[in-house]
N, C-alpha and C positions, 0 to 999 in steps of 0.2 A: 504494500500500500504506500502509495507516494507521501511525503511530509506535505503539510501544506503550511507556504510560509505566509506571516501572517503582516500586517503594517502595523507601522510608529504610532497611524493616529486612530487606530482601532483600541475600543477601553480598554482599562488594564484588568477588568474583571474574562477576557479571552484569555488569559493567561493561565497553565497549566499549573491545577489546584489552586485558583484563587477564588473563594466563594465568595458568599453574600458579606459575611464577615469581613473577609478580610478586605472586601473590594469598600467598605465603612473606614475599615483603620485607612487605606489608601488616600480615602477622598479628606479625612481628618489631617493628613500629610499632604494635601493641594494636589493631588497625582491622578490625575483622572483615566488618563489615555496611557500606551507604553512607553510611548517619547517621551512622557513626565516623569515616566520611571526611570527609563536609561540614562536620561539625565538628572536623575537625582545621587548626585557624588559623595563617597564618602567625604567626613571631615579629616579624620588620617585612618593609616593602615599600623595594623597588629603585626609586627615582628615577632615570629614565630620559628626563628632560625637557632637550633640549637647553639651554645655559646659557651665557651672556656671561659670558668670561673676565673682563672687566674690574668686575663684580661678585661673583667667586667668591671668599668668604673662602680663608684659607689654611689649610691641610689638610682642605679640606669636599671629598667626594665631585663628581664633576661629570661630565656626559658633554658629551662634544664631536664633532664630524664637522671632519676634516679630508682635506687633501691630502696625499700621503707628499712631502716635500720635498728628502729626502737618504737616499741608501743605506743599507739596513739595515747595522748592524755589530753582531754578536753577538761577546761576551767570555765563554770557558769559565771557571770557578771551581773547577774540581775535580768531582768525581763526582757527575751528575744534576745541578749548580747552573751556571747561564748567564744573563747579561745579556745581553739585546737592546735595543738604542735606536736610533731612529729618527728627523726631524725633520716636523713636520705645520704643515701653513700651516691652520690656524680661525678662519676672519675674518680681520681683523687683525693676529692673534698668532702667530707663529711661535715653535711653544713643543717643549722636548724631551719624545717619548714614551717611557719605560722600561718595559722586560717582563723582569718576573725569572722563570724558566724555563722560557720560553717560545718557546724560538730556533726552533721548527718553524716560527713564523709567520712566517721571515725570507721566504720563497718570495711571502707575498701582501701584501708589505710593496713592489712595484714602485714606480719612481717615477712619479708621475704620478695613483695610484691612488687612491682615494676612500673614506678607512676612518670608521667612528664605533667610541670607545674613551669605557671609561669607566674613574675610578679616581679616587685622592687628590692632589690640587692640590699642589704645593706652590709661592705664588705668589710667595717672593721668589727663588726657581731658576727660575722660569716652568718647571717638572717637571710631568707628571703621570706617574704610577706606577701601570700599567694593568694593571685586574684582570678587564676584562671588554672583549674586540673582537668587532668584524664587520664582514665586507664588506660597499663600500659606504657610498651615506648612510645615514642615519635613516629607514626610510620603513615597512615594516610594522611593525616591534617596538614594544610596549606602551608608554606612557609609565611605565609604571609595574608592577613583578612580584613577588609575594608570597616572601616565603624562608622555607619550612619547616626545620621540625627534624626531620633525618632522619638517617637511621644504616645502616649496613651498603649495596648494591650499588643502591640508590633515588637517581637525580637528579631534582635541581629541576626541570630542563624534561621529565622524565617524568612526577613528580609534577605537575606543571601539568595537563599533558595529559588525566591521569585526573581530577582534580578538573572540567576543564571536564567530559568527557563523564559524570560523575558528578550535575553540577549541570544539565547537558541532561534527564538521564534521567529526574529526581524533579521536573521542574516539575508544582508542584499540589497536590504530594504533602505537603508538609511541615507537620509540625503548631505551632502557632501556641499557645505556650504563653502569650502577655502579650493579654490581650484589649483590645479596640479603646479602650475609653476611657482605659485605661490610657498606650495607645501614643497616642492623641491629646493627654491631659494633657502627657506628657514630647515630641511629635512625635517619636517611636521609627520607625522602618522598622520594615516589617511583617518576619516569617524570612527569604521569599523575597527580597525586595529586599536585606538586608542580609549574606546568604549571598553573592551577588551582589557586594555594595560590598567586602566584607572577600578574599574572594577574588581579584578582577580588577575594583581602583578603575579611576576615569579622573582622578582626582584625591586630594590630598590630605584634604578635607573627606569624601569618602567614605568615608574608612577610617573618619575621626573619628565620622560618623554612624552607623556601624555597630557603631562600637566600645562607644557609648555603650548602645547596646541589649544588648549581648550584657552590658556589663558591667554594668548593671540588673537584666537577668534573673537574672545570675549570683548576685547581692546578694541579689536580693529572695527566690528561693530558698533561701537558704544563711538568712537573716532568717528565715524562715519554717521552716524545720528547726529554727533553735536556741529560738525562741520556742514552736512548738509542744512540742519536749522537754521546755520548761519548764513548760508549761502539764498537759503529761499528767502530766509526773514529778509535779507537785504533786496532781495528781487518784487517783495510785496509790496514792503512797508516806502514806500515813496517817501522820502520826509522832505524837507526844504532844503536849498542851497542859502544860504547865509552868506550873504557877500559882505562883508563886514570891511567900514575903512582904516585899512593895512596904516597909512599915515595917523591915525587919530592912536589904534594900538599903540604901535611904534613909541609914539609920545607918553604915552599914558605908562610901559614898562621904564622907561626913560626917568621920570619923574620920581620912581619908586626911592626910599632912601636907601636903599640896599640891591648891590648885585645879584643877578638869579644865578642858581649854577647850574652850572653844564647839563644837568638831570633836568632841571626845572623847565629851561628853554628847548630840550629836545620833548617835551612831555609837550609843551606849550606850540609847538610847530607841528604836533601829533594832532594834537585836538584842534585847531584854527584850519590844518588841511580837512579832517573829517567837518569841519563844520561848513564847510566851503563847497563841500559834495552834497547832491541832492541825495545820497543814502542816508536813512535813518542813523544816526549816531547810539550805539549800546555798549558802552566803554566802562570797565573797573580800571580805575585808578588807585593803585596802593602805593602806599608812602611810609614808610617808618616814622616814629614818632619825632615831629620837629622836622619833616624834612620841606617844610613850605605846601604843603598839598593848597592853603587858603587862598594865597597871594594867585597860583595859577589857577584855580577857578575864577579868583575875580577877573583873570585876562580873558579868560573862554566868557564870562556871562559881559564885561565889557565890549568884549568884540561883537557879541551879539545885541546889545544896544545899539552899537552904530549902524548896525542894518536895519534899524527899525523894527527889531522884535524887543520881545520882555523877558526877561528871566526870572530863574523863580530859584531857591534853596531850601531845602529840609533838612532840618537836623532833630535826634530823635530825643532833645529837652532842649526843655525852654532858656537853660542859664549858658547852653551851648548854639544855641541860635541868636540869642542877644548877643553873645561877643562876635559871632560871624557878621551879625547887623551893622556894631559898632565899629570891627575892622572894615569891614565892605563901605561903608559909609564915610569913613575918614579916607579909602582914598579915590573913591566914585564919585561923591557929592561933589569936590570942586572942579570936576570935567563934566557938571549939570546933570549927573544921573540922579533922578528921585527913588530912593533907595526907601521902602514901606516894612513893617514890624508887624506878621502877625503870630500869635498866640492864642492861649486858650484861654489865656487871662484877657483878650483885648474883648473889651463888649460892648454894645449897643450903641449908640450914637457913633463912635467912635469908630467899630465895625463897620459900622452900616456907610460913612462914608470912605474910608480906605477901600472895600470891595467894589463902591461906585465910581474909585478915582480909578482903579484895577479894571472894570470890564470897560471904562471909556479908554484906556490905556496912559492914562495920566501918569500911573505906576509904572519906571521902566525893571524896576529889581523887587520883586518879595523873599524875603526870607522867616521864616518860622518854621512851626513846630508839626504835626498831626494834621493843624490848624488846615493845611495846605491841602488834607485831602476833603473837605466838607464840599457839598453838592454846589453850596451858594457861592463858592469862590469859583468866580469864572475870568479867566482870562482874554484882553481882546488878541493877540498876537504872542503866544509863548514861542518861544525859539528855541532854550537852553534851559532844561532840566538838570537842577544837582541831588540828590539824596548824599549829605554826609553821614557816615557810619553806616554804611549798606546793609551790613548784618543785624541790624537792630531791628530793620523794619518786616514786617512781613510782607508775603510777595505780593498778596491783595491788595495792600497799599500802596508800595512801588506801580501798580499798575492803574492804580486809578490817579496818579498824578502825572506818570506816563499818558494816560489817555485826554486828559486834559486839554480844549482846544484839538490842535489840527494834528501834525507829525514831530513832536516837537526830539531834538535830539534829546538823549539820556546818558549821564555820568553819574556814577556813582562811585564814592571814595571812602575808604576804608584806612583806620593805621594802625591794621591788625598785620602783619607784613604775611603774607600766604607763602608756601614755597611753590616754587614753580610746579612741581611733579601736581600741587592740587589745585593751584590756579587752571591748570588746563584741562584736570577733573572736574570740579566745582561747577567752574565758570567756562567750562568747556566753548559754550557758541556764544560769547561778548569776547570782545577784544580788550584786551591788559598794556597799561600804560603802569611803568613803574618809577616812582623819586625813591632812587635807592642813595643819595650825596645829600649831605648836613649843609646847610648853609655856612660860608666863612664865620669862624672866631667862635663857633659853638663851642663852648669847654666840654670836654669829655665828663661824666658824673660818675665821681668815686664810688666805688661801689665795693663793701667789704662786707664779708661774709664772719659772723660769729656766735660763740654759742649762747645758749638763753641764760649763762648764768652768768652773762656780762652785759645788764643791765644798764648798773650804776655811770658803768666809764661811758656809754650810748648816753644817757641823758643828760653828762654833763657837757659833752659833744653838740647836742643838741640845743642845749641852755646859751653856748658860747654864740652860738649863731642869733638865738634870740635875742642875744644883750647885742646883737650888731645889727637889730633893726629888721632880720628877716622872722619868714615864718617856717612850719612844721607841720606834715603829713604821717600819720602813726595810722596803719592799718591794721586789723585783725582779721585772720581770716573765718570766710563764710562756713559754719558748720550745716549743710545741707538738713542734717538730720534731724535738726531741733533747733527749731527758731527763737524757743526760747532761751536754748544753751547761747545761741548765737549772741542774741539780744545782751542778756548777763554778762558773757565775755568783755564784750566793748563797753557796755555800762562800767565795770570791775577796773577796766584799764584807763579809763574817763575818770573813776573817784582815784584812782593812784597818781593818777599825774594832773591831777587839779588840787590834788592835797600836797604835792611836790613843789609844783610850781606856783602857789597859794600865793598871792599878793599880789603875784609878778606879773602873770602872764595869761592870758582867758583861753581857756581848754573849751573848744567843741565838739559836739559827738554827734555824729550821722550813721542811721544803722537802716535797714531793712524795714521796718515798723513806721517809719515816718513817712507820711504823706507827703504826694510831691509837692506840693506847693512850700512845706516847712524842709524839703529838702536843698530847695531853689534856694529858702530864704540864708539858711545857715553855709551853701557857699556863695551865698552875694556877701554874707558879713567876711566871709572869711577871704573873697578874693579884696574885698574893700579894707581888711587892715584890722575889721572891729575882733576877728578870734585868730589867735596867735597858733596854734597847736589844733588840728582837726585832727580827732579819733575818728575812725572810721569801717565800719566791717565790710559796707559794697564797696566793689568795685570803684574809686573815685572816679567821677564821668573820662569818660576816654575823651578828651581834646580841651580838657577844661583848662585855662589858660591864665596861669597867678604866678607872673615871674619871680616875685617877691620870694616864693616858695622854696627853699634850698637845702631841706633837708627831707630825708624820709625812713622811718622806720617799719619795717614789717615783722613781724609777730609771725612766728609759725610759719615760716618763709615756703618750706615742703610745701602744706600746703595746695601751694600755688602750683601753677603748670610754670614754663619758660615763656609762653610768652605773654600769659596773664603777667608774669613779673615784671615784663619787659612794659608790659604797658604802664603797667600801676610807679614803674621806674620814672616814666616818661613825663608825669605829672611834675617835678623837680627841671632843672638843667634848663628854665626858658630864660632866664634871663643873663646878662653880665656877667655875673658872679658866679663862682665855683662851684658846684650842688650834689650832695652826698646823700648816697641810699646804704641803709645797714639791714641785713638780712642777719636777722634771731632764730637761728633752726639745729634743732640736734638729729638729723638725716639715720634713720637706722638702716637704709637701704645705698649699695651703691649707685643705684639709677638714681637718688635723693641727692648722694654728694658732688653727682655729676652735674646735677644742675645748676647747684649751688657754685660749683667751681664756675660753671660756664657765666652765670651773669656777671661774677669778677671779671671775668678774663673779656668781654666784647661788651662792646653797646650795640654793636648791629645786629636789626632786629630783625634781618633777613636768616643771619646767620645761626640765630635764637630758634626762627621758627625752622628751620631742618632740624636740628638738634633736639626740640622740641617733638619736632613728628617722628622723628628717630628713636627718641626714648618712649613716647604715649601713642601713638599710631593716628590713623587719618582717623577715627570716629571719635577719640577725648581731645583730638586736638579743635575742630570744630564745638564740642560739646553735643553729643548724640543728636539729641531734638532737633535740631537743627543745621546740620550739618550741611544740609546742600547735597553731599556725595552722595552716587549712586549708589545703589545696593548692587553686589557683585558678586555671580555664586563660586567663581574658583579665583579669580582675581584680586589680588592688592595691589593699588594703583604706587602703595609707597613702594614694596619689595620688589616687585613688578617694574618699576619707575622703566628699565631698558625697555621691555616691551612695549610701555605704552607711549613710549617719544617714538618707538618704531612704527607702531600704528598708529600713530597721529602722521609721520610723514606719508606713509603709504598710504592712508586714507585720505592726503591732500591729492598726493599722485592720481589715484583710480578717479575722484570725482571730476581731475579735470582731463581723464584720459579718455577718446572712443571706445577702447574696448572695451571698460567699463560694463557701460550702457550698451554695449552690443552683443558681446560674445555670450555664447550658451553659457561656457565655463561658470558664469557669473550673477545667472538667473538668481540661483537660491539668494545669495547674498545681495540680489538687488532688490526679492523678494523681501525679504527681511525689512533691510532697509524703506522701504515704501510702505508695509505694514506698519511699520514705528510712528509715522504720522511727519518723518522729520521734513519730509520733501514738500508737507502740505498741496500735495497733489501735481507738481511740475515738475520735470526734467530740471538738474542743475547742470547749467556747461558754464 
């Protein structure tokens, strides 16, 4: 009787011995069809390769085959918990077997008997602490077993079982989205073969050989989505040409009391060509902290005043839009721009005419808060869209001040510094404009790392700076877990050093619990001079701007991520004068001390954030929720990084290549790509 072979997109309940049941545990696992099954990949594989004791590091996994050498002895622990241990002669090694609760196997634990166990070594006990037995030697079981990720009443050696008769069924059948030169150029396994390696290796290098394909494709796909969005978005979205007067710029940089640097005017000749092209503008700008990001928006929303549009700026509070108000205003107002303030605090009468000076275009520049996305603020002529701190806002919001008016261009600035490897993850289809150069005469900020029980010598450090007129940032950090521990911390360090500095000097405290309006209020007192000393457990606002500022303490420095540090670092060092950060951390981990070394040794906060994704990974370095990143099921776009600058070039190559779009070779993968929605339905050349 002939086999009959079966297809990927046939359910997976066609599957040999998969019933009603199991075909429930499937669907509770997203796995509907066989294709969902074959591609659902272990997370790692079970080494199962016999191993010489006397080469097995200490606490490394190891399987072994031995003889039972001495009586079982099971120790009860209390309810459902039991130690069993045993003695095994393996080769030369008479070493102790432990099984924690596992006393049922005391019955096939005879002496004389022939068991292989596997589990964690511990080789100065000569221990191994056995998480996996079977009678017997070693003689059929795989050298090697895939561990899925699985939930509810599905085991692994069930799961196995279907996957093989899964992978019997669809030989033939599988479609081959990397065409042959492709896979010849990188020597990729073809589907079937590497379906095959990933599910049931015989070696280590198979997994690797498979992985590498699956994690190419993954790339080059996901390359290929974000490039072609960008390519259509640009082909849709029509926006205006902004012909803005070259001579009036010209003057207006000119004028400025300080030179740009080289970073600042290649960013600034970046954004005046895009604004100059009728292509929609969707540009991140990232800047390390201090590096001018302000001064070059006001040239991009300037430029765009003198062609007769309006601009507009968001920032995500109100005490960081007022100071964008107050800079933009001191040097736009005396080249005749009417530079407008709104807020959530601005109301009625007062509202009611700015929105009407705005929709007749009286208004050439608004800046505020939220404030900017309400229905009643209508613009007559936007040109140039800024959102400062991109990350803060949600997409829905970016879009409805995006949508605003006609096509207006979009910039969006951040001085969270990204590393490349995730800016072209992240922010895959916007184009990245980077101020990676300090402006002249910026002093570097000291920055020393010490332990919590050197308090005293820090606050008189601190004291010195205050009796010279400056002030003082002391942060504690956020305990997620209890807000009220949170709360009490900062409170506890607020009565210490208001009791310290008693007479002298006004200690303020800003914590999580404060409403925003009483959070605005206490750093307008503090950027204004009235509180010396700010406690602080958030975040202090990223761009908040108090030169006077020159010193800063952090509590609990760990913590912190790198480049959370690097930010909270960044509040200090604006003005003149010399500016010191001390980090209070006793590190029990070496990834802790490494961190701590690293804010000593660099201020660059490029350099922080690799360092930063190096040690914490692409999901805690974004903060999960929000991350932006894609979800990826064999790929890491950090580990990965070679692969995916490979697939970013090759998927620039293909979309501007003919055969592309033409050859069969290419179908599946153009297939793909057109289902993702990225093309929004047109050819890109």
């Amino acid at each position: 009787m002939l086999k009959v072979t079966q297809s990927i997109h046939d359910p997976v309940t066609t599957i040999k011995g998969v019933g009603k049941v199991a075909g429930q545990q499937f669907e509770a696992l997203g796995i509907t069809t066989i294709g969902d099954l074959v591609r659902a990949f272990p997370y790692r594989h079970e080494d199962f390769r016999l191993k010489d004791l006397t080469e097995t590091p200490h606490n490394e996994r190891v399987t072994i085959e031995g003889r039972v050498e001495s009586e079982p002895s099971v120790l009860f622990l209390g309810k459902n918990k039991s130690r069993l241990q045993v003695r095994l002669l393996a080769g030369p090694h008479l070493v102790k077997a432990v099984f924690f609760n596992q006393h049922y196997l005391k019955d096939r634990l005879a002496l004389g008997n022939v068991v292989t166990v596997t589990g964690k070594w511990d080789r100065g006990r000569q221990v191994i602490n056995v998480s996996n037995f079977k009678d017997g030697p070693k003689t059929e079981q795989a050298d090697f077993e895939p561990v899925y990720s699985l939930k509810g009443a599905m085991h692994q050696k069930t799961f196995r079982k279907f996957m093989r008769n899964a992978l019997d069924a669809v030989v033939g059948q599988h479609e081959e989205s990397l065409p042959a030169d492709i896979r010849e150029m990188y020597r990729l396994p073809g589907m079937e073969e590497a379906l095959e390696m990933m599910h049931f290796p015989t070696s280590p290098q198979d997994v690797k050989h498979a992985r590498r394909r699956f994690v190419y494709e993954e790339l080059l796909l996901f390359q290929l989505k974000m490039l072609g969005m960008k390519k259509a978005r640009k082909e849709a979205e029509k926006g205006v040409a902004i012909d803005y007067d070259l001579a009036k710029v010209k003057h207006f940089i000119a004028s400025l009391p300080f030179e740009l640097t080289a970073a600042q005017k290649r960013v600034v000749n970046e954004l005046c060509a895009e604004l100059k092209s009728p292509i929609r503008m969707n540009r991140l700008l990232q800047g390390d902290v201090g590096s001018g990001k302000t001064v070059v928006a006001a040239i991009a929303l300037y430029a765009t005043i003198t062609a007769g549009f309006q601009g507009a700026l968001m920032a995500p509070t109100e005490i960081l839009a007022e100071q964008h108000a107050a800079s933009l205003a001191e040097w736009l107002e005396p080249l005749g721009v009417t530079v407008a303030f709104l807020a959530g605090s601005t109301k009625g009468k007062a509202r009611k005419n700015l929105l009407e000076q705005l929709e007749l275009g009286e208004v050439d520049l608004l800046i505020g808060t939220h404030a900017l996305i309400q229905p009643d603020v209508v613009f007559k002529n936007p040109g140039l869209v800024i959102t400062d701190e991109q990350h803060r806002f949600g997409v829905e919001q970016r879009r409805i001040l995006r949508d605003k008016g006609l096509h207006p261009d979009v910039l969006f600035m951040t001085a969270t510094p990204i590393p490349r490897t995730l800016a072209i993850t992240a922010f895959g289809e916007m184009d990245v404009s980077i101020l990676d150069e300090l402006p002249a005469g910026r002093k570097k900020i000291e920055t020393h790392w010490l332990k919590e029980d050197s308090l005293l010598p820090v606050l008189r450090k601190m004291e010195k700076e205050l009796q010279a007129g400056r002030q003082a940032y002391v942060i504690c950090p956020l305990i997620e877990e209890s807000d009220k521990l949170d709360v009490q911390n900062a409170v506890d360090v607020h009565s210490q050093l208001s009791t310290y500095f008693s007479g002298k000097y006004a200690v303020g405290l800003m914590h999580g619990r404060l409403h925003a309006d009483d959070k605005d209020a206490i750093m307008r007192d503090f950027s204004e001079g009235n509180i010396h000393v700010l406690v602080s457990t958030t975040v202090v606002e990223v761009g908040v701007n108090v030169p006077n500022a020159t010193f800063m303490l952090i509590y609990d420095a760990t913590r912190f991520g790198l480049a959370q540090l690097h930010q909270l670092r960044g509040r200090v060092g604006r003005g003149a004068e010399q500016s010191y950060c001390v980090l209070l951390a006793d590190p029990k981990t070496e990834e802790g001390k490494e961190r701590m070394q690293s804010m000593t040794e660099t201020n660059d906060g490029f350099v922080l954030a690799e360092k930063d994704l190096e040690l914490r990974g692409a999901g805690d370095f974004f903060g999960k929720k929000q991350s932006g990143m894609p979800e990826f099921q064999v790929a890491d776009p950090v580990h990965d990084y070679r692969a995916l600058n490979t697939a970013r070039e090759d998927a620039e190559k293909l979309l501007a290549s003919t055969h592309f779009w033409e050859d069969e070779a290419y179908t599946i993968l153009r297939s793909q790509l057109e289902q993702s929605g990225a093309l929004s339905g047109g050819r890109i050349d």
